[in-house]
C-alpha positions as semicolon CSV with decimal commas, in nm:
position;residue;x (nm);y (nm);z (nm)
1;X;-5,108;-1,294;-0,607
2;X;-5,305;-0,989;-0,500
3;X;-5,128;-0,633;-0,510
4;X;-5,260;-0,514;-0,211
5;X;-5,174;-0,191;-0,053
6;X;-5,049;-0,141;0,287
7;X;-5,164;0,156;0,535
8;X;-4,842;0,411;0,523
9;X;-4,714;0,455;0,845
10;X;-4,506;0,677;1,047
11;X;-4,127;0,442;1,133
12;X;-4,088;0,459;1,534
13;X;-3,748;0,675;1,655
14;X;-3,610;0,380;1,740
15;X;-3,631;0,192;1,384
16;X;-3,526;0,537;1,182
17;X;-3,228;0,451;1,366
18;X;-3,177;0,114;1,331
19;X;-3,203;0,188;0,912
20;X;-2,941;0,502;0,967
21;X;-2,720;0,243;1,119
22;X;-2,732;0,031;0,828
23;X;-2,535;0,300;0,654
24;X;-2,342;0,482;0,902
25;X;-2,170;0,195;1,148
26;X;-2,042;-0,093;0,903
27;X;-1,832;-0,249;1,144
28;X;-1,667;-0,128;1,442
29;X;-1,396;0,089;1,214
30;X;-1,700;0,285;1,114
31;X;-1,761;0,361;1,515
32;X;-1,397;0,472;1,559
33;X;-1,424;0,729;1,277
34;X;-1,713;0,888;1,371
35;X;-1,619;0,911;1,751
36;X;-1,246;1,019;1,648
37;X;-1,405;1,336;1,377
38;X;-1,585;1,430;1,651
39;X;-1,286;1,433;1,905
40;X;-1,143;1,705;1,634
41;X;-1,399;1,895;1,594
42;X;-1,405;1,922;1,956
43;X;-1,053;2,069;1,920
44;X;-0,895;1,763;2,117
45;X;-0,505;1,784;2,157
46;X;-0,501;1,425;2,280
47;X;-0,692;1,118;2,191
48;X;-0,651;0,773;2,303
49;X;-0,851;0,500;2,153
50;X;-0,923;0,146;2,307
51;X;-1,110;-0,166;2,164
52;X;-1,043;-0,543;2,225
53;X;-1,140;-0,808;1,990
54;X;-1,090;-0,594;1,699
55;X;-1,397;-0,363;1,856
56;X;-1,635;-0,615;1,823
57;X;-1,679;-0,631;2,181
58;X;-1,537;-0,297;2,317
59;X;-1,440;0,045;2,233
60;X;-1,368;0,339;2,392
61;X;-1,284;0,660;2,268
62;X;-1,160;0,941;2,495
63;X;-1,025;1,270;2,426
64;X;-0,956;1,624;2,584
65;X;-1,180;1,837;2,396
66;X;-1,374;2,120;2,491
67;X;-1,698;1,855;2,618
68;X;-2,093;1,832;2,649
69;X;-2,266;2,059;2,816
70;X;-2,473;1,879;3,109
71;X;-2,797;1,981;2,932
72;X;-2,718;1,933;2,609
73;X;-2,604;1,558;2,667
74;X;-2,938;1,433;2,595
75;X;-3,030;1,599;2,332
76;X;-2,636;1,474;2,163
77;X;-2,756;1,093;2,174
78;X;-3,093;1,197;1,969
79;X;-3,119;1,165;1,538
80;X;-3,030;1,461;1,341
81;X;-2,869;1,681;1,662
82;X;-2,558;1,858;1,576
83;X;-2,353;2,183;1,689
84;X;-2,219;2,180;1,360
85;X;-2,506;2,330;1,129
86;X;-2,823;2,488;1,217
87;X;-2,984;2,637;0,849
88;X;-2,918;2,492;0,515
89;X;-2,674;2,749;0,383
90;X;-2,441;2,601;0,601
91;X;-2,409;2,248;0,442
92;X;-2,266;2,492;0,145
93;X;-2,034;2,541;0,369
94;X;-1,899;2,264;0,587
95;X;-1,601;2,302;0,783
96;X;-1,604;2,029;1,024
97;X;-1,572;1,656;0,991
98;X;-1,882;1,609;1,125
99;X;-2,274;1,738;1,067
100;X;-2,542;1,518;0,963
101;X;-2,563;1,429;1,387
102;X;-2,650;1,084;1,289
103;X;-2,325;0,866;1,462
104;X;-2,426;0,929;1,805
105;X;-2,800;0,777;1,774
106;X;-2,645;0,555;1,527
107;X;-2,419;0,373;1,745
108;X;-2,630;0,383;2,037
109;X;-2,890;0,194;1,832
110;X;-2,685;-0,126;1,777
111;X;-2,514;-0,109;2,086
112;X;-2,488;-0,048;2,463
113;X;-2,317;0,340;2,517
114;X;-2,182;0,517;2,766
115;X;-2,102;0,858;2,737
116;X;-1,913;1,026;3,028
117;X;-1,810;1,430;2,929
118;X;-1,725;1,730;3,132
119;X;-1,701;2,072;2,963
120;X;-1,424;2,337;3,129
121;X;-1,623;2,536;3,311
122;X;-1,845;2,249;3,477
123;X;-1,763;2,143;3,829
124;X;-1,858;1,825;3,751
125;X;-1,960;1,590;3,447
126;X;-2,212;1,410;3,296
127;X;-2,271;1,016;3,208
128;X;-2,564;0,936;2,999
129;X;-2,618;0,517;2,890
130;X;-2,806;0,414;2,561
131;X;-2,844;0,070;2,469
132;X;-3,034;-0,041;2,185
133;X;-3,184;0,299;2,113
134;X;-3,327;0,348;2,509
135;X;-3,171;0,645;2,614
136;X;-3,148;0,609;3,006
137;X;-3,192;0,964;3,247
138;X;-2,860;1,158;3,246
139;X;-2,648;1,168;3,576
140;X;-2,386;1,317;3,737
141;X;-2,046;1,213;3,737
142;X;-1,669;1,205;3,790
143;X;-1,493;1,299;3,460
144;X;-1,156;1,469;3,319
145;X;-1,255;1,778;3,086
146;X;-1,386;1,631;2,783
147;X;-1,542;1,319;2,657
148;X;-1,547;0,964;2,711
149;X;-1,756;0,699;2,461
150;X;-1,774;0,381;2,549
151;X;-1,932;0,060;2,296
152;X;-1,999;-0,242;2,400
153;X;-2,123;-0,565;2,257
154;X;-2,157;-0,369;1,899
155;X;-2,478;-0,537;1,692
156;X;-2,611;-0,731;1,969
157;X;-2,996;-0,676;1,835
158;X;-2,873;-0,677;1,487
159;X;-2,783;-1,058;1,446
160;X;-2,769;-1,061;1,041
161;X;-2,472;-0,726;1,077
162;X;-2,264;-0,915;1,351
163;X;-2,267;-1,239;1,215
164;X;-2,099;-1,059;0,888
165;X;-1,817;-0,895;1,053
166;X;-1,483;-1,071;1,007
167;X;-1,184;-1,218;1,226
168;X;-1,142;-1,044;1,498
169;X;-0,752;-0,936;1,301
170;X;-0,946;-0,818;1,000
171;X;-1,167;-0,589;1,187
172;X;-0,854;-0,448;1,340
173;X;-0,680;-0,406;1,068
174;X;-0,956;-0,162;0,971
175;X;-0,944;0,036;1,297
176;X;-0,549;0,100;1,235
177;X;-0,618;0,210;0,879
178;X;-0,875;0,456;1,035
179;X;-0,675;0,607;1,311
180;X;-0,329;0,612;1,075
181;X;-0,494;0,818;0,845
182;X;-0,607;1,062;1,107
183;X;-0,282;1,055;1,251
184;X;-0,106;1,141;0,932
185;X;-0,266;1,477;0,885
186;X;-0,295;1,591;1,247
187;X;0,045;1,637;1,355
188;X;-0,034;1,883;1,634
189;X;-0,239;1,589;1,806
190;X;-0,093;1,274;2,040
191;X;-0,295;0,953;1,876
192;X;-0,314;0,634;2,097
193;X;-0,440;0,294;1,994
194;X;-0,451;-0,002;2,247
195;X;-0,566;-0,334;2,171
196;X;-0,639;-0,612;2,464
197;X;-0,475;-0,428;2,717
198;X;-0,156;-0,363;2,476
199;X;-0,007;-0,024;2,351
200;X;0,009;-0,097;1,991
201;X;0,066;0,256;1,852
202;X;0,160;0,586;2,005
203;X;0,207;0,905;1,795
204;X;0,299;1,201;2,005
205;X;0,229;1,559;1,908
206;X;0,474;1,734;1,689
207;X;0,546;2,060;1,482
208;X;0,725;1,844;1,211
209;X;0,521;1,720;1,006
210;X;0,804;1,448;0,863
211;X;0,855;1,392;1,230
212;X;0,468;1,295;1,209
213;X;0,529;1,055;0,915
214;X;0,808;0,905;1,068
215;X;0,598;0,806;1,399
216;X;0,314;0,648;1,196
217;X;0,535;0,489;0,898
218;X;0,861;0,494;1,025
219;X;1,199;0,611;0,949
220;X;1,250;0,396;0,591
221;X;0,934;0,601;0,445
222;X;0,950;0,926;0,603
223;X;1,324;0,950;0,516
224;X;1,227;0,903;0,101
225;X;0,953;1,147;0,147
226;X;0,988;1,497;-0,046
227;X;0,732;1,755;0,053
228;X;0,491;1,978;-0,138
229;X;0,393;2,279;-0,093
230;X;0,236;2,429;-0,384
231;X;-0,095;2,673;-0,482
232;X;-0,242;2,695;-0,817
233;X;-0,649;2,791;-0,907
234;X;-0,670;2,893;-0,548
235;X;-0,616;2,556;-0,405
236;X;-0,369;2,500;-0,138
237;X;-0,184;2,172;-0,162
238;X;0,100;2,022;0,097
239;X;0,194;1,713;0,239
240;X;0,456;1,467;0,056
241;X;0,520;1,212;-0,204
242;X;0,775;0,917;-0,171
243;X;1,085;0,934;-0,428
244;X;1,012;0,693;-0,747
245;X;1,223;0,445;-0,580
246;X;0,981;0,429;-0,301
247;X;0,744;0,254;-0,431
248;X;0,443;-0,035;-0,292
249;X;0,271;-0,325;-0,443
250;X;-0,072;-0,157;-0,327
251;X;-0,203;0,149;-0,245
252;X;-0,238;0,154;0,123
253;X;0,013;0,379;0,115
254;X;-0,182;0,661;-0,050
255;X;-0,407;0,953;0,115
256;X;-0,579;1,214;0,040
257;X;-0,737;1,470;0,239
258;X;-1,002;1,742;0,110
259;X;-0,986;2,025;0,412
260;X;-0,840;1,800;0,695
261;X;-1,129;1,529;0,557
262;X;-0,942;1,194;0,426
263;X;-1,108;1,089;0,117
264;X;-1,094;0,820;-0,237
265;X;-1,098;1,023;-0,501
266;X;-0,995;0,844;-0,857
267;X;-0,951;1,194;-1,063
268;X;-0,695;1,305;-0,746
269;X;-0,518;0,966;-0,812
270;X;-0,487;0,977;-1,169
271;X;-0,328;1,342;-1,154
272;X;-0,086;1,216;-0,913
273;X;0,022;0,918;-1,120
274;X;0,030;1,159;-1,365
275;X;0,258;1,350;-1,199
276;X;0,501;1,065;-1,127
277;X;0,475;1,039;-1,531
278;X;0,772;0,765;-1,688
279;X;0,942;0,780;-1,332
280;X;0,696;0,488;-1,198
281;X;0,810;0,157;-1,271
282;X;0,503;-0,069;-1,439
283;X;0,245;-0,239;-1,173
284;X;0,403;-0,039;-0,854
285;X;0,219;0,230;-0,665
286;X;0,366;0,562;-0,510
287;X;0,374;0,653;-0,186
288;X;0,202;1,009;-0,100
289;X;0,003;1,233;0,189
290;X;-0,190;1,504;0,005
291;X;-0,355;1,776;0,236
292;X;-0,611;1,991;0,002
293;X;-0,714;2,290;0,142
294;X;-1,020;2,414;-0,131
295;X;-1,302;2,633;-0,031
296;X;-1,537;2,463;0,117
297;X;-1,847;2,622;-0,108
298;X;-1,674;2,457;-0,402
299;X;-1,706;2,120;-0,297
300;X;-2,019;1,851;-0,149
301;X;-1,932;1,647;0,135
302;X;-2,305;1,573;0,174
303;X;-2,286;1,285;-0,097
304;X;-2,146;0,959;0,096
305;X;-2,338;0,817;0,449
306;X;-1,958;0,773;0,533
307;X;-1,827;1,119;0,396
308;X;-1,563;0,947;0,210
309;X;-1,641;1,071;-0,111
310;X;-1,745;1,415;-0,206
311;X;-1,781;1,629;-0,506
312;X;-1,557;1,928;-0,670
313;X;-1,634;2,206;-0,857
314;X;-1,387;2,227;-1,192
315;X;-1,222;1,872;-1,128
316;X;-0,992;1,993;-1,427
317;X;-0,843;2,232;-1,166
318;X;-0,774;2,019;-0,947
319;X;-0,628;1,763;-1,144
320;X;-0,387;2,030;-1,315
321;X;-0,306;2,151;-0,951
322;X;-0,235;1,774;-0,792
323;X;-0,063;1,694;-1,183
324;X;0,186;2,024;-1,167
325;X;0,258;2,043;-0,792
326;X;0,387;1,620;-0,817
327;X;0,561;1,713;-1,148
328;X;0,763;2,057;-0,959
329;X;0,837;1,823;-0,662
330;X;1,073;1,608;-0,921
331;X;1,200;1,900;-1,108
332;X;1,356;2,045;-0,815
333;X;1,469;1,703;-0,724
334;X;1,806;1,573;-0,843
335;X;1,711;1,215;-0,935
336;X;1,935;1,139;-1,236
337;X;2,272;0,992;-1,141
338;X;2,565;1,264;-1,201
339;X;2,736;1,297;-1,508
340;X;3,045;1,192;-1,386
341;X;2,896;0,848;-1,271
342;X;2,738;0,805;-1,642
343;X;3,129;0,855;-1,787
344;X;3,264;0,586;-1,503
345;X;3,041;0,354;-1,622
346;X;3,079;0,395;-2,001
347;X;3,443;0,390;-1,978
348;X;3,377;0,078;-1,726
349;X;3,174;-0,076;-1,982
350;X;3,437;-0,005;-2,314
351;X;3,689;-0,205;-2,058
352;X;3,448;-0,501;-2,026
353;X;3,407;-0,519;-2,408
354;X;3,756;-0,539;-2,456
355;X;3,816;-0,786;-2,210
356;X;3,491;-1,021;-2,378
357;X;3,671;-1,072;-2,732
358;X;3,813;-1,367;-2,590
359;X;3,475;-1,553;-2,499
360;X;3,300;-1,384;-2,806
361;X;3,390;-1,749;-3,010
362;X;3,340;-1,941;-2,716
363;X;3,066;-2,269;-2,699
364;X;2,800;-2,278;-2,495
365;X;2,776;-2,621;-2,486
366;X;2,467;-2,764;-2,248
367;X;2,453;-3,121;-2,296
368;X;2,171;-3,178;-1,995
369;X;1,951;-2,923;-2,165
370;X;1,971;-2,942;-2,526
371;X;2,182;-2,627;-2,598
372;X;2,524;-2,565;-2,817
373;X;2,659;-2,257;-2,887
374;X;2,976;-2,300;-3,150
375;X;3,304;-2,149;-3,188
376;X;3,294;-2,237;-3,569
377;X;3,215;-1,959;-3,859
378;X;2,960;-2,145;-3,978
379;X;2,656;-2,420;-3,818
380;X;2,620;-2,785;-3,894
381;X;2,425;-2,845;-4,198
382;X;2,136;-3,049;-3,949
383;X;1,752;-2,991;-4,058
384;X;1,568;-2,718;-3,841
385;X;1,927;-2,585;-3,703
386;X;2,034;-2,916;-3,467
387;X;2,296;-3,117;-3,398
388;X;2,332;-3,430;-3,452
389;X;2,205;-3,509;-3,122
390;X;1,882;-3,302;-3,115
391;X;2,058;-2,958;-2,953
392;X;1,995;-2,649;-3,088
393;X;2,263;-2,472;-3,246
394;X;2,364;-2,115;-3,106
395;X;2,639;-1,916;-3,119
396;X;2,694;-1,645;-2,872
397;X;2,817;-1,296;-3,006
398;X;2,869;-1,046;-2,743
399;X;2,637;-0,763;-2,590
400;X;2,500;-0,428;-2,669
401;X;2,454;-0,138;-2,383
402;X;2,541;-0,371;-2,107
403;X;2,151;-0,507;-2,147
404;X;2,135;-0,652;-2,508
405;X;2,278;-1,047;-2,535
406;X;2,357;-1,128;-2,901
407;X;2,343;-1,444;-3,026
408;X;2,289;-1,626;-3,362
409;X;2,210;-1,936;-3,523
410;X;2,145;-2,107;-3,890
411;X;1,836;-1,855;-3,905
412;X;1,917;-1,515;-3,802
413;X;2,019;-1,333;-3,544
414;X;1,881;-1,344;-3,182
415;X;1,880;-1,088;-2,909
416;X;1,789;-1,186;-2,537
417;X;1,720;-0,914;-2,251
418;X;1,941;-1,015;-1,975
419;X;1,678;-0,893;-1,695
420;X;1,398;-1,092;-1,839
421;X;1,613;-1,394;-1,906
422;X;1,779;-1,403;-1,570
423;X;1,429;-1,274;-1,389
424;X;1,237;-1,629;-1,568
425;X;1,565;-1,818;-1,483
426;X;1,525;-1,701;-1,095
427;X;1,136;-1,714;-1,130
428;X;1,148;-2,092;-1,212
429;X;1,422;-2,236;-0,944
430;X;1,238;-2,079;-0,645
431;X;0,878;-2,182;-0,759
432;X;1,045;-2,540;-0,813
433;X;1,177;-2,565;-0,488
434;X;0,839;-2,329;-0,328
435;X;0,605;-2,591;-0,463
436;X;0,848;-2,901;-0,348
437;X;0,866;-2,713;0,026
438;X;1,218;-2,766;-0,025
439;X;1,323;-2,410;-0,058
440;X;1,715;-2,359;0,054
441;X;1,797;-2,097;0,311
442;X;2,083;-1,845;0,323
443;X;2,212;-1,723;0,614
444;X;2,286;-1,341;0,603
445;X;2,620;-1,208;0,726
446;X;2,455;-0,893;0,809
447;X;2,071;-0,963;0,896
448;X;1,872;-0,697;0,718
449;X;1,640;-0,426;0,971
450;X;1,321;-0,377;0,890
451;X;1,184;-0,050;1,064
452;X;0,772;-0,135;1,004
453;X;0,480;0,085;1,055
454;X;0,232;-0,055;1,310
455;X;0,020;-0,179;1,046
456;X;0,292;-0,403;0,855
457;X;0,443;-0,442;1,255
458;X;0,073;-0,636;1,273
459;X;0,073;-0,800;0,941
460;X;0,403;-0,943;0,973
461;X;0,375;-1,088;1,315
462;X;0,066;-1,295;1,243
463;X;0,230;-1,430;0,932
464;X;0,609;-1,533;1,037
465;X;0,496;-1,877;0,962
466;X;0,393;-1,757;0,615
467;X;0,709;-1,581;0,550
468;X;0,923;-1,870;0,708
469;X;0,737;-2,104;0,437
470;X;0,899;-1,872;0,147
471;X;1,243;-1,900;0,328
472;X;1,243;-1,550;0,490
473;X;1,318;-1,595;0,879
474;X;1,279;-1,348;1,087
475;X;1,220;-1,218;1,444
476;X;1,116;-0,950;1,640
477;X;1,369;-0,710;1,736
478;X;1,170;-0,457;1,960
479;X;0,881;-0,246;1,918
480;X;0,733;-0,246;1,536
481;X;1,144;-0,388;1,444
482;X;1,232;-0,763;1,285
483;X;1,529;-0,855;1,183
484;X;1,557;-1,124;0,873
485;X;1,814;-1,363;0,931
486;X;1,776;-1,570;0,616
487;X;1,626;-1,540;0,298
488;X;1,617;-1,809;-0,017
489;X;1,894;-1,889;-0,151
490;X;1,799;-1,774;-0,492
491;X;1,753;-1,443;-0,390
492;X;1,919;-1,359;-0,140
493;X;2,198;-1,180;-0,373
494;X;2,019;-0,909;-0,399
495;X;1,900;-0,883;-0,030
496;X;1,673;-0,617;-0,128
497;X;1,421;-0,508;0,149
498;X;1,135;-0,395;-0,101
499;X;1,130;-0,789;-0,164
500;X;0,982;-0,839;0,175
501;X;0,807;-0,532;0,183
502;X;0,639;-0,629;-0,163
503;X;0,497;-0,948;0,061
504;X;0,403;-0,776;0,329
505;X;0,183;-0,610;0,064
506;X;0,021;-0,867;-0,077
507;X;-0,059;-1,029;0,257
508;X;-0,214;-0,683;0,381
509;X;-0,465;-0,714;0,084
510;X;-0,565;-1,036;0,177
511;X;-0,845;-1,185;0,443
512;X;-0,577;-1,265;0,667
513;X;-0,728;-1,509;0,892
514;X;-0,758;-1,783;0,544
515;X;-0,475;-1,672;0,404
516;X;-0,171;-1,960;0,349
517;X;-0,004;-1,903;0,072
518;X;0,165;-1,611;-0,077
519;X;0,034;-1,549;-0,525
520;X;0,300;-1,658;-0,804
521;X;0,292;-1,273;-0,893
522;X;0,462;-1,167;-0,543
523;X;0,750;-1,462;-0,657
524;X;0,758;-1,326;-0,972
525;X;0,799;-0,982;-0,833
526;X;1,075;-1,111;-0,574
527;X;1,245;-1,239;-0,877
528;X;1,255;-0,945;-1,047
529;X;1,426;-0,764;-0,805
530;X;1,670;-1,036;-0,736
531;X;1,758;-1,026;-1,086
532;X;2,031;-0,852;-1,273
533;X;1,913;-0,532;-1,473
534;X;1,983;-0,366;-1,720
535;X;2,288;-0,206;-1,764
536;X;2,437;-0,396;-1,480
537;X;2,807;-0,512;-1,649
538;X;2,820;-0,883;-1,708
539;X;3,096;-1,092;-1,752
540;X;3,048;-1,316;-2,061
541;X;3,101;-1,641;-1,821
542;X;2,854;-1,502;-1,642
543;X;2,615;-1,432;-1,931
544;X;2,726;-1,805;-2,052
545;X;2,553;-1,886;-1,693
546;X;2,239;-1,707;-1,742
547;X;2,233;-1,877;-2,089
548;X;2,269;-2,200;-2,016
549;X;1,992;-2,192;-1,697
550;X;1,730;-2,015;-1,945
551;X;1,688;-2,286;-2,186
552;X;1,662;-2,527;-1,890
553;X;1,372;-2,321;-1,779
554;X;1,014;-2,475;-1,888
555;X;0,931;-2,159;-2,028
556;X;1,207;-1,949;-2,177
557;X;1,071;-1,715;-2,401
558;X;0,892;-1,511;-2,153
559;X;0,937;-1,343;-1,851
560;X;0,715;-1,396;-1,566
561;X;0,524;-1,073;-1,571
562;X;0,465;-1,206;-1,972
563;X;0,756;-0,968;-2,124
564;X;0,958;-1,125;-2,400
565;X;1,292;-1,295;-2,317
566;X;1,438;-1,264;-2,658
567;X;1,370;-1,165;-2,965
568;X;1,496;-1,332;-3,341
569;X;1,558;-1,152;-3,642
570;X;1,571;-1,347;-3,904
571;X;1,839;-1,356;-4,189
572;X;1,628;-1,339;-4,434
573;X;1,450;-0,988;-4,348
574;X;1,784;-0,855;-4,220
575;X;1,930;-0,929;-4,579
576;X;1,594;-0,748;-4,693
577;X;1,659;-0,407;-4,499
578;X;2,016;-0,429;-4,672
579;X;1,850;-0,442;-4,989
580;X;2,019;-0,771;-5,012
581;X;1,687;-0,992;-5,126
């Protein structure tokens, strides 16, 4: 094939911003950020956001910020205008969300929109039309003080872009995520969102900043929230982070905000985490709002088309200020249980010893699963430590810290960690009766309240039919409330509301629209918490229960997250650590 060269040419207007597109508007979520940063940096008190379809076929942003200027309309819709900058010392020194003046001719490139604004002063405003990069004559118009942006029929002369954007849920779900993070960190402004005609969330305007939390994540979060406010290297940081107990399967709960900008940032992560240090429980993910306020010539927002990610001078700073200010939080917090609650339970727990020397001796005798325990000082004289009849020979002992089970046989000694046995004992019956659809129901006494954000309000309503298949039924109980009426059998002992929460999770990480089936892990995770724990007090008939349904299980000797159920020691390297071999 022939290399040859083609003439260089200058790209049309309209092309430039067809390419500019390409990295600015991903899907309609991308439209909604832009048009909502520049509704703050307007200094809009009030901003109410419409789309239907999940913005794939309209949007409409309008807020009551301080406008467009009648001559200055045109000139907004064009590449590279902005009010924001105007030399190059000033992207060293960005304080606004927005700069680059790319959205506007962005959006009005891949799209038919309206823009409708009236500054203060102005008797009357100004509507200007774009569709597909024609900008049409501006003209005058009826309009509120501020501005109005309407999108329509988003990617219409972009065929390969549309035909990539997802369900018209999905795409939604993205447009929530957008305005909830906005919402979080601009208390002092009322955020609307309607979808297809309905009100689906409505965050007034409030001094409080908890109050703020509590509006977008409700009551359950914002009540386990502790706040931060804390300055060290000359950065400013405030917000809050959820007590260790309030924990998520993801992290959709977690954001972070550089000078009122929400960003990802992994070093900011890690120093929280960090933070948290032993207090975080394995696989779970905390709960947090950080607002950074850092000067802005320290840091590059120019780096991202989408702004999302930007770069900071001395990252070890601010990782040793995020690390610290978590770390204070918790020392100031009382989260150990009183001392008088750890001498009720010791004293609790020398009681239930006492009272166990009577089942110490006694046989666990299983004859449907192959299992013996024996009262007898000594164990049949059977090759590889069986009966007669093929059962293993064990003999249970007692307990140690009210988490230990001790048992022996022929060969050693044998201790079993009552969480993990009991967790794989749990595991096993529900995925039995999961994968036979034959999952038994409990009826609560008292139906358990779930208080949702609008997010998990939307995940859980297009999913009762999943949750129903795991045996959770539940209903709507107003606005962003269910109420569970039933929950498996199995599990619902514990009737532990992270359970459900923990699905909800999953099921907001997933493409939605295929989704049919909650993952083993979010079972084996529901098990866990329906499990007892350690240092819960047992019973020995109860830990003769636990027994006997462990070596039933297929797989006993591991938990389902792949911890070990029990451990033996061996006679023969005990007698070696006595110096007895």
């Amino acid at each position: 094939m022939l290399n040859i060269a083609k003439r260089i040419i200058e790209l049309d207007a309209n092309l430039i911003n067809k390419i500019a597109a390409g990295e600015v508007i991903e899907r309609p979520a991308s439209i909604v950020k832009e048009l909502i940063e520049n509704s703050l940096d307007a200094g809009a008190k009030s901003i109410l956001i419409e789309v239907n379809e999940g913005g794939k076929s309209f949007i409409k942003v309008t807020d009551d910020g301080h406008g467009i200027a009648k001559d200055q309309l045109i000139v907004a819709v064009k590449r590279h205008s902005t009010s924001k900058i105007d030399k190059v010392e000033d992207l060293f020194d960005i304080r606004t969300l927005g700069f680059r003046g790319e959205a506007l001719a962005s959006i009005g490139s891949v799209s038919y929109m309206k823009i409708v604004s009236r500054m203060e002063d102005e008797d009357v405003g100004t509507v200007i039309e774009v569709e597909g990069g024609d900008v049409r004559n501006p003209k005058d118009a009826a309009a509120n003080k501020g501005t109005s942006i309407e999108v329509h029929n988003l990617f219409f002369n972009v065929p390969a872009r549309k035909k990539h954007l997802k369900s018209m849920y999905a795409e939604f779900k993205h447009i929530m995520n957008v305005i909830v993070r906005y919402a979080l960190i601009n208390s002092d402004i009322h955020f609307k969102l309607i979808h297809n005609d309905q009100l689906v969330l409505n965050v007034p305007s409030t001094a409080d900043a908890l109050a703020n939390v509590a509006a977008v994540y409700g009551n359950n979060i914002a009540k386990k929230m502790l706040a931060i406010d804390f300055n060290f290297f000359d950065i400013d940081v405030k917000g809050f982070v959820g007590k260790p107990e309030l924990t998520r399967a993801d992290k959709n709960y977690q954001s972070i905000y550089v000078n009122g900008r929400y960003i990802r940032n992994s070093m900011i992560t890690r120093a929280v985490y960090d933070g948290y240090g032993t207090l975080l429980f394995h696989g779970r993910h905390p709960v947090f709002i950080l607002d950074m306020k850092i000067n802005p010539a320290k840091i590059d927002v120019n780096v991202h088309p989408t702004k999302s990610e930007i770069r900071i001078e001395k990252e070890d700073n601010v990782y040793s200020t995020i690390r610290n200010a978590v770390m204070a939080v918790f020392k100031d917090e009382r989260l150990m249980p009183d001392v008088e609650r750890i001498k009720a339970k010791a004293v609790e727990t020398r009681l239930s010893m006492s009272e166990d020397q009577d089942y110490r001796r006694q046989a666990l005798l299983a004859d449907s699963v192959g299992v013996g325990i024996s009262g007898k000082e000594g164990f049949e004289e059977d090759e590889l430590n069986k009966t007669k009849d093929g059962k293993l020979n064990i003999r249970l002992v007692g307990k140690i810290h009210n988490t230990y089970i001790i048992a022996e046989d022929k060969e050693g000694m044998i201790l079993i960690d009552q969480h993990a046995a009991h967790e794989r004992v749990m595991y096993e019956k529900f995925m039995k009766q999961y994968h036979d659809k034959d999952i038994k129901l409990q009826k609560l006494i008292e139906p358990i309240m779930l208080e949702l954000s609008p997010t998990d309000s939307l995940v859980v309503k297009n999913n009762l039919d999943v949750f129903l298949q795991l045996g959770i039924e539940m209903e709507e109980f107003g606005k962003d409330t269910f109420i569970v009426r039933s929950l498996p059998a199995v599990l619902s002992k514990q009737q532990d509301k992270r359970i459900i929460m923990d699905m909800i999770d999953e099921l907001n990480s997933g493409e939605l629209s295929k989704f049919s089936k909650i993952k083993e892990e979010q079972i084996a995770i529901a098990s866990c918490r329906a499990a007892v724990k350690a240092h819960d007090v047992l019973e020995m008939p109860q830990v003769y229960r636990i027994l006997q349904d462990l070596f039933k299980c297929e797989n006993p000797n591991t938990c389902p997250h792949g911890r070990p159920v029990m451990i033996r020691f061996p006679l023969y390297e005990i007698e070696k650590k006595f110096s007895r071999k």
